[in-house]
Backbone as CSV, one residue per row, in Angstrom:
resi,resn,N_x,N_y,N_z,CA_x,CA_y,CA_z,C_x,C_y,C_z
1,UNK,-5.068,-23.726,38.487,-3.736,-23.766,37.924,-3.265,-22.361,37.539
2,UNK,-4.066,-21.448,37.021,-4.020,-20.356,36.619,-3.517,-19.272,37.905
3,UNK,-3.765,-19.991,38.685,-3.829,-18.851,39.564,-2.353,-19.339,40.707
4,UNK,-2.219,-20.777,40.607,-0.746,-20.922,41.280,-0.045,-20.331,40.237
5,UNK,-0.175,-20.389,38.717,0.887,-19.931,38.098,0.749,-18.277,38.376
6,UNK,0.310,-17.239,38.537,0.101,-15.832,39.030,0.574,-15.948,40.122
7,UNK,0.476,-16.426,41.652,0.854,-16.449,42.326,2.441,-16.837,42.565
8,UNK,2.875,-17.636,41.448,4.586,-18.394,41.413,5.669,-17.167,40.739
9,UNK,4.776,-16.749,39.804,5.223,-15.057,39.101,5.366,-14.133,40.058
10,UNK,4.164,-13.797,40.678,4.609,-12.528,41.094,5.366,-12.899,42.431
11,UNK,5.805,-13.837,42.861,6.639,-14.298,44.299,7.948,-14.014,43.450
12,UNK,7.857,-14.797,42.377,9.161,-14.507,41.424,9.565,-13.144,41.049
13,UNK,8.746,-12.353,40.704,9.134,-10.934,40.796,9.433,-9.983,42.146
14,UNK,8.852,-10.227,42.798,9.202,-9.937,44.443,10.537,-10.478,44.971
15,UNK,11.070,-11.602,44.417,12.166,-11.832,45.059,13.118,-10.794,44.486
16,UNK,13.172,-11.071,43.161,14.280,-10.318,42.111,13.926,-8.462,42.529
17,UNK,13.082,-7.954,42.574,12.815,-6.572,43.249,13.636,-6.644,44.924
18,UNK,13.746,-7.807,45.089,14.087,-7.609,46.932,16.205,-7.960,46.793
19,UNK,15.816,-8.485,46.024,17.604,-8.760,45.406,18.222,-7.994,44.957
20,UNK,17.476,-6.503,44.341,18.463,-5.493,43.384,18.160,-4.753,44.547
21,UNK,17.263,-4.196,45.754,17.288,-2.921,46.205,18.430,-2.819,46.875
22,UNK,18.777,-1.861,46.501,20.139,-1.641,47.762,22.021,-1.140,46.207
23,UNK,21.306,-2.000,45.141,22.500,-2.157,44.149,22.157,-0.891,42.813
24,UNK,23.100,-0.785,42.429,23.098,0.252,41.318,22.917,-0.464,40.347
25,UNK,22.017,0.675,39.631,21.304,0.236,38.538,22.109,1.361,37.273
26,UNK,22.306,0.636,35.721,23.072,1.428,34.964,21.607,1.634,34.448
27,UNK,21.096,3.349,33.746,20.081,3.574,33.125,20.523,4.562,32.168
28,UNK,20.472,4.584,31.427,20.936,5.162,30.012,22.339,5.901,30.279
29,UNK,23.369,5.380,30.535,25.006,5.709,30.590,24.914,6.198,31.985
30,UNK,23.983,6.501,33.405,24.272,7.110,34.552,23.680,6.139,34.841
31,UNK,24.821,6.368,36.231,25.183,5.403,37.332,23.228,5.782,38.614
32,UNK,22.872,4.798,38.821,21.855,5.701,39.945,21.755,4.414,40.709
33,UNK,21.871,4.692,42.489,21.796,3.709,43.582,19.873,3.250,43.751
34,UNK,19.602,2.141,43.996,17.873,2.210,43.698,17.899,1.419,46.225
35,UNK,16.794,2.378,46.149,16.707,2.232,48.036,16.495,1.550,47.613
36,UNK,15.983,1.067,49.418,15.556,-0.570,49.600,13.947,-0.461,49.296
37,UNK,13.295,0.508,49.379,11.926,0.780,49.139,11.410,0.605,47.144
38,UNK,12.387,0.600,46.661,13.164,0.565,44.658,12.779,1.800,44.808
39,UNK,13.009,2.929,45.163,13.030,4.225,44.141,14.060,4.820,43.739
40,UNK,14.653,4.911,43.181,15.711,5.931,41.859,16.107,6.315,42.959
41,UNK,17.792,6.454,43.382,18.252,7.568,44.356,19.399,8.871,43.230
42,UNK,18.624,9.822,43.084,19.603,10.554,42.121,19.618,12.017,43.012
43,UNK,20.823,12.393,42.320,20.731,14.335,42.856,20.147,14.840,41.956
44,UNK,20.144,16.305,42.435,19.011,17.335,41.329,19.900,17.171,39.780
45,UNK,21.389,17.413,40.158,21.860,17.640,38.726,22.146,16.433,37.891
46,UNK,21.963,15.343,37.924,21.933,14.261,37.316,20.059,13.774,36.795
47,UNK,19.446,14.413,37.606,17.996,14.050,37.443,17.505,14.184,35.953
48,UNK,17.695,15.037,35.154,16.898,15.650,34.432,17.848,14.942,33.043
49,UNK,18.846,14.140,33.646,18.818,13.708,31.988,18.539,12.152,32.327
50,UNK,17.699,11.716,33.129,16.988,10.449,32.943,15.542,10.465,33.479
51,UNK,15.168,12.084,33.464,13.464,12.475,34.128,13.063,11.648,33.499
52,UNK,12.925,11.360,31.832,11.804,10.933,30.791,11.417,9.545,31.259
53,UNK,12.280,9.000,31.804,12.143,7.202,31.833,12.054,7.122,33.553
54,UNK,11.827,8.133,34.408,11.073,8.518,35.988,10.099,8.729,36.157
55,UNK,9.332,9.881,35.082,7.781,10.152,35.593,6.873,9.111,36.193
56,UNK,6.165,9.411,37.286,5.381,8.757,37.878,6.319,7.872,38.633
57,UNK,7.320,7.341,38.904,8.510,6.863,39.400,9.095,6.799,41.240
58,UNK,8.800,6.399,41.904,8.945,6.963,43.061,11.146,7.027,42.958
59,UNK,10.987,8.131,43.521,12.409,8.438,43.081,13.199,9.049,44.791
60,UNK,14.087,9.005,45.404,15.008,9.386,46.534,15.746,10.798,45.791
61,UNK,15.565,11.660,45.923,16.483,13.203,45.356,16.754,13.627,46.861
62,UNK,18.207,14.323,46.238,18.934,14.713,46.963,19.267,15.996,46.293
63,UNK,19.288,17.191,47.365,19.796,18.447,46.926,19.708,19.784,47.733
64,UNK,19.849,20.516,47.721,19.740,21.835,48.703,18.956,22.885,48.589
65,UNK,18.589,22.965,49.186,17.472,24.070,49.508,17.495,25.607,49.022
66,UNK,17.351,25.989,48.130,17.738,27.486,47.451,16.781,28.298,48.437
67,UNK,15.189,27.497,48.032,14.102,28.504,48.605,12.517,27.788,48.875
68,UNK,11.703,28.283,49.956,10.749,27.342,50.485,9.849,28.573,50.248
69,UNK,8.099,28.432,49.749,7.580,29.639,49.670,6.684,29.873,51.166
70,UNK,7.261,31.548,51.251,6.909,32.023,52.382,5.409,31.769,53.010
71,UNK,4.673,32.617,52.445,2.952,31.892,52.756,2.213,31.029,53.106
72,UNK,2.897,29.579,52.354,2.237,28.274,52.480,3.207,27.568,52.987
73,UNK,4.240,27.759,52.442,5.344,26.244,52.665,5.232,25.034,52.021
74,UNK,4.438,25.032,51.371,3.738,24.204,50.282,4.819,23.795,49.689
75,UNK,5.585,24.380,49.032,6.859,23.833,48.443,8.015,24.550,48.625
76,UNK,9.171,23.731,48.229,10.394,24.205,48.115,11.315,24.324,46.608
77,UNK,12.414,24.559,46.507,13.097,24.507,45.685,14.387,23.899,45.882
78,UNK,14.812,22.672,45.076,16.182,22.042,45.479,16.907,22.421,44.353
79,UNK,18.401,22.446,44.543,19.572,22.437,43.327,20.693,21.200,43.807
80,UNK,21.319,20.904,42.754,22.300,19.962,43.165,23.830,20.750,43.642
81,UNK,24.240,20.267,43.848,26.328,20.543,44.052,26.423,21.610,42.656
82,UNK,26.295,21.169,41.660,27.042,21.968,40.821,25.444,23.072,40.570
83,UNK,24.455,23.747,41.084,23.805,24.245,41.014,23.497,24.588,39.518
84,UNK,23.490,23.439,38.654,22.958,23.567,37.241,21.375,23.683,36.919
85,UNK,20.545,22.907,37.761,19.570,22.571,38.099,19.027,22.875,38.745
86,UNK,17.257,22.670,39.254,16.571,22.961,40.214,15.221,22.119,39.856
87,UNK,14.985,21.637,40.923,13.670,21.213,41.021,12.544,21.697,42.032
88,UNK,11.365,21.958,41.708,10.296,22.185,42.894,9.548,20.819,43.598
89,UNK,9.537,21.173,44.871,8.997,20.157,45.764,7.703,20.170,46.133
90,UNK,6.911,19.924,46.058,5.636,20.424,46.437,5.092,19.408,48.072
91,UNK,4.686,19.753,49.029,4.221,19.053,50.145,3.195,18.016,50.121
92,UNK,3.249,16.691,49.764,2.560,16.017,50.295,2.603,15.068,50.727
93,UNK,2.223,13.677,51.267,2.313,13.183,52.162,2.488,13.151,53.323
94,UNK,3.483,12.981,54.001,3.694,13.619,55.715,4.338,14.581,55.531
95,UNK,4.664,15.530,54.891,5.308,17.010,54.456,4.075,17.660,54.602
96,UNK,3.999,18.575,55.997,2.669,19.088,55.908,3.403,20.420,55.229
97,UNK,4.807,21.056,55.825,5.362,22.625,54.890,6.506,22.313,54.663
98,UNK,7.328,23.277,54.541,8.775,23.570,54.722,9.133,24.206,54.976
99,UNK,9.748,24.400,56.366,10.105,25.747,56.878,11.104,26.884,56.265
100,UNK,11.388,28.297,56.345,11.941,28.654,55.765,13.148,28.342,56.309
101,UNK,13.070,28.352,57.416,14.800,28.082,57.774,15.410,26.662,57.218
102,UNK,14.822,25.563,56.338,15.622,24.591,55.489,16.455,25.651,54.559
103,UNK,16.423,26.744,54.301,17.133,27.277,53.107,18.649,27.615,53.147
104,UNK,19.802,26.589,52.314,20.687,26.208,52.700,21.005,25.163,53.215
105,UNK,19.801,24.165,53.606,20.087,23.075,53.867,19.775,21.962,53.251
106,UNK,20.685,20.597,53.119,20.895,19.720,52.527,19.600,18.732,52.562
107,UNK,18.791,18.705,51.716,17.564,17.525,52.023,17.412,16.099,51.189
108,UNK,16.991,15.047,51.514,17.481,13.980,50.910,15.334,13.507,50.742
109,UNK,14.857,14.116,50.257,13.612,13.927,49.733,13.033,12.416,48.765
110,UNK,12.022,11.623,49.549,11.283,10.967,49.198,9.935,11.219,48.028
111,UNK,9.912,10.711,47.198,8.518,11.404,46.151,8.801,10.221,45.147
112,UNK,7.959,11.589,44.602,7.289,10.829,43.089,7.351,11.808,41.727
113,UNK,8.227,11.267,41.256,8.447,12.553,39.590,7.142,12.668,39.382
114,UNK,6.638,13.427,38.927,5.795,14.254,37.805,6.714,14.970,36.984
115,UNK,5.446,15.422,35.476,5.740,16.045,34.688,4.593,17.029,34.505
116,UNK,4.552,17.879,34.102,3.782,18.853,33.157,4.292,19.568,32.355
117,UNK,3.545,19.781,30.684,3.690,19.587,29.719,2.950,20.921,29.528
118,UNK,3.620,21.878,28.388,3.400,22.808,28.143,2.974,23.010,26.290
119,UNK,2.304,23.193,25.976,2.299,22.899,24.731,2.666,24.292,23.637
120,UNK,2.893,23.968,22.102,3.082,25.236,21.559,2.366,26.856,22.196
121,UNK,1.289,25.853,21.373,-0.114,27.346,21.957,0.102,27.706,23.422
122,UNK,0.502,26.790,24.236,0.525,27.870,25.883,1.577,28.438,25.963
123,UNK,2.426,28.408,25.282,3.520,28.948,25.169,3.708,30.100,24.181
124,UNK,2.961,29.859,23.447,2.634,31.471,22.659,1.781,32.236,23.148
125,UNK,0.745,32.002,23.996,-0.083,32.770,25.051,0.576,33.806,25.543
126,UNK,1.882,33.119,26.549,2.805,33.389,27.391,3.502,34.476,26.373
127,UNK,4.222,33.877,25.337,4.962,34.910,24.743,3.386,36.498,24.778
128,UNK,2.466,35.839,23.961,1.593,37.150,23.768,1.658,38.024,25.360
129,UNK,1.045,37.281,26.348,1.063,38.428,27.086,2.308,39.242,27.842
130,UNK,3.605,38.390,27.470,4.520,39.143,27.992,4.885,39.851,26.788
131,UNK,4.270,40.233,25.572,4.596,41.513,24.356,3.633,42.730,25.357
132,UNK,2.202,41.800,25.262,1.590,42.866,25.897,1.884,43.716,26.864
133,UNK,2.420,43.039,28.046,2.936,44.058,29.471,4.021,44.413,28.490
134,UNK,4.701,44.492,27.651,6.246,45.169,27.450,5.538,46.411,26.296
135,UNK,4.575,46.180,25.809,3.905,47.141,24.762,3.345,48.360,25.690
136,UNK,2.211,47.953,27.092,1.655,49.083,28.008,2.697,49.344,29.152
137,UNK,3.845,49.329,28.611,5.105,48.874,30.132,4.409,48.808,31.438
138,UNK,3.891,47.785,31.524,3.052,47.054,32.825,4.641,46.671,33.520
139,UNK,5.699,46.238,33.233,6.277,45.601,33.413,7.537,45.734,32.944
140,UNK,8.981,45.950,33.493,10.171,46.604,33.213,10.697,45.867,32.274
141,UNK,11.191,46.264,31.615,12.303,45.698,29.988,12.904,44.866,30.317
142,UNK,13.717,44.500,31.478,14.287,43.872,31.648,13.646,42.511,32.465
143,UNK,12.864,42.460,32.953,11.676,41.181,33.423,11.210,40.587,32.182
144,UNK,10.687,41.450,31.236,9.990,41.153,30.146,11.480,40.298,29.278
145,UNK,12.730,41.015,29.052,13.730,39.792,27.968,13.588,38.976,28.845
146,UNK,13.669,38.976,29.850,14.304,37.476,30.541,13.101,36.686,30.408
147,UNK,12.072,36.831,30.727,10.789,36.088,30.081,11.235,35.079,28.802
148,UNK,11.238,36.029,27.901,10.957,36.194,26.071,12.562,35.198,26.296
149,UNK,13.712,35.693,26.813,14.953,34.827,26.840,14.157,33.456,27.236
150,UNK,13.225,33.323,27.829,13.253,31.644,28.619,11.819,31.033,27.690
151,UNK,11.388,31.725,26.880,10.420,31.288,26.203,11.101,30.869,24.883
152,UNK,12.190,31.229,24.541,13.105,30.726,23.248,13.495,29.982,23.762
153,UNK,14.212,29.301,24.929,14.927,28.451,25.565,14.140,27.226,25.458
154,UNK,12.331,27.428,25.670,11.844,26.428,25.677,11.685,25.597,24.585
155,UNK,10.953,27.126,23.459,11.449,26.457,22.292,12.408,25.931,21.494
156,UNK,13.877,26.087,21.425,15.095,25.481,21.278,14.827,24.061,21.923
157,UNK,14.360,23.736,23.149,14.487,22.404,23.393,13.411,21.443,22.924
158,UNK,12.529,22.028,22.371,11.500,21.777,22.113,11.904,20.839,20.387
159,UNK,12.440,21.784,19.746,13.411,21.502,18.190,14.023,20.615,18.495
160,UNK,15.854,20.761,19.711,16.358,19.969,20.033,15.879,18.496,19.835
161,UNK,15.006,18.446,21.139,14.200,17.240,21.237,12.986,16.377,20.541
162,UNK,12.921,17.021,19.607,12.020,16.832,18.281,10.498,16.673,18.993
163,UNK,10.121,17.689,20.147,8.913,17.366,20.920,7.960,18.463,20.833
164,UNK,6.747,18.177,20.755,5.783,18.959,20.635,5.613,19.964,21.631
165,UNK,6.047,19.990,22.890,5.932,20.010,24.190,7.124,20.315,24.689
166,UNK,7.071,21.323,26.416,8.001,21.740,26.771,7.497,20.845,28.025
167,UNK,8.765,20.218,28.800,8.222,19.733,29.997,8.825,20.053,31.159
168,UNK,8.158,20.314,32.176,8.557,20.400,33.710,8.587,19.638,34.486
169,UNK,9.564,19.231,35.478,9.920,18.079,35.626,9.166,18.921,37.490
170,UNK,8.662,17.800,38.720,8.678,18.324,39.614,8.432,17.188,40.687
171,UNK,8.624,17.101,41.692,8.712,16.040,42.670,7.506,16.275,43.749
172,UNK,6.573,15.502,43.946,5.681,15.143,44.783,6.339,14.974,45.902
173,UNK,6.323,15.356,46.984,7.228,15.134,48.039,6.655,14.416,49.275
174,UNK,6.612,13.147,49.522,6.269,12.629,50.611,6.486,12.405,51.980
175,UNK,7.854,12.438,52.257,8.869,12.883,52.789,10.066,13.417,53.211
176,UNK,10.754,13.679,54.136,12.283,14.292,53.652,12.842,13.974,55.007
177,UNK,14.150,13.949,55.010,15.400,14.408,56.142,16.488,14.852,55.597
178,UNK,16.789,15.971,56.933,17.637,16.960,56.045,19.096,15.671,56.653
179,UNK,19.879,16.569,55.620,21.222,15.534,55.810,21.904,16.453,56.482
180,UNK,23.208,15.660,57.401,23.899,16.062,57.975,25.005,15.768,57.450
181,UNK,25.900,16.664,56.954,27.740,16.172,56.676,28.097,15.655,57.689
């Protein structure tokens, strides 16, 4: 009995998963389309104010190609339309690289959010050794504020968000096709 009733559930949940894919889903005041596969279809610049309730998430992003790293191809970098944002892509699944010539072009990427989490102390590390290179000028004045500028930034959001932790949001990338207008 136990086990027709498990079996009557999860048929029941399978239907209702096979009934919403395709329809928009409202998730904290933004609008987001969910594929037929259910993953989140969002752009880069809408992403990051519903990352928290994505991680681990298989998610559809959409966005453009700023920059792919030369060496490996291992990953890329997407921004949305209003280039507020950016996310890194990293290659895996059938993404063996990314060529450089995607850069500028429109990609509509398959994955999986991740996060990583930065904590006070690694973040005062960071501040320490970028005093240090600016103390033995290892490293030009102006590399070094913009650092020290993005290490306050973290912390401000850190207050903001009443969080122990700074987080990075980044997409596992399983697949992609670039889009065509």
């Amino acid at each position: 009995m136990k086990r027709l009733t498990f079996i009557l559930v999860a048929f029941a949940l399978f239907a209702v998963s096979c009934n919403n894919a395709g329809q928009k889903q409202n998730n904290s005041g933004h609008e987001q389309a969910v594929s037929e596969a259910g993953a989140v279809v969002v752009d880069v610049d809408s992403l990051f104010s519903v990352a928290e309730s994505l991680v681990d998430a298989p998610v559809v992003i959409r966005g453009y190609v700023t920059h792919t790293c030369k060496h490996s191809g291992k990953r890329c970098f997407l921004t949305g339309e209003g280039q507020q944002h950016s996310i890194r892509v990293e290659a895996k699944g059938e993404i063996g690289s990314f060529d450089k010539e995607l850069v500028g072009s429109q990609l509509e990427v398959n994955g999986i959010l991740r996060e990583s989490r930065l904590t006070e102390v690694e973040i005062a590390e960071m501040e320490g050794s970028v005093n240090e290179k600016l103390a033995k000028e290892e490293a030009s004045t102006e590399t070094c504020e913009t650092e020290l500028a993005n290490i306050n930034e973290m912390r401000e959001w850190m207050k903001a968000q009443g969080k122990d932790y700074y987080s990075i949001y980044y997409i596992d990338g399983l697949n992609y096709e670039k889009v065509h207008n």
